[in-house]
N, C-alpha and C positions, 0 to 999 in steps of 0.2 A: 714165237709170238703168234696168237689169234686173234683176228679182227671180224666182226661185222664188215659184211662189203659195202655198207653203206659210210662207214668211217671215212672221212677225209684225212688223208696220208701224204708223205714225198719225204722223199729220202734224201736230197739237198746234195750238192758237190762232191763228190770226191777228191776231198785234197790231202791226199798220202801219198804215196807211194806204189799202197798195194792194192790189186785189184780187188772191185767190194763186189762179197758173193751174195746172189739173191738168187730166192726160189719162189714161182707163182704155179701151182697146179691150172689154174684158169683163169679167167677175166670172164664177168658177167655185167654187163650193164643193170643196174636194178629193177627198172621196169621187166629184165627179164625174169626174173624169181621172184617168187614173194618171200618175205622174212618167217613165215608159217606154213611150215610145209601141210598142208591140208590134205597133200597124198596120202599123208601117213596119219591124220589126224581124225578124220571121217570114217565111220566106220564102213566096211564096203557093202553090207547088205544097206546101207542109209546110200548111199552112190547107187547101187544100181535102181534103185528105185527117182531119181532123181533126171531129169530133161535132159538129154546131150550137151546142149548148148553149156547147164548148172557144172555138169562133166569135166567138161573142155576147162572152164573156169578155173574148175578146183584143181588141176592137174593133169586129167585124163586125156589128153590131146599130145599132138606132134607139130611144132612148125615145122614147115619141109626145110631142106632135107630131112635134119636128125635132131633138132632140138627139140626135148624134152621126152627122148625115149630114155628108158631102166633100161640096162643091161642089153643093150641095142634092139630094144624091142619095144612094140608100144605100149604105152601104160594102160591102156585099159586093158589088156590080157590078164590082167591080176581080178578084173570084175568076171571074168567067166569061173574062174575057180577059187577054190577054199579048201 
């Protein structure tokens, strides 16, 4: 099953026997992602022409430590090349 993370969900008691198996790859609070990935959206010659601050917004930033790097690296590294 696939959901939006914004869905309101719960899974209720377990009353069997058998143990109930669940898988979560992560947990993101929603303010932390937008529902439009805009990284992917924007084309990057239109990004790099655009204010730091416009940057940061659309995706291009890191909160410290590590959220919101690609591939453990920061996302603007994809604006220097093509």
């Amino acid at each position: 099953m696939f959901f939006l993370g914004t869905l309101v969900h719960g899974g209720g008691a377990n009353r069997t026997s058998s143990p109930r198996l669940a898988f979560t790859n992560q947990y993101c609070e929603p303010w932390l992602r937008t529902q439009e990935n805009f990284f992917l959206e924007i084309p990057r010659p239109v990004v790099r022409n655009l204010r730091p601050a416009i940057q940061s917004l659309l995706g291009y930033s890191v909160h410290p430590p590590f959220m919101g790097m690609v591939d453990s690296m920061h996302p603007k590294r994809v604006l220097d090349s093509d």
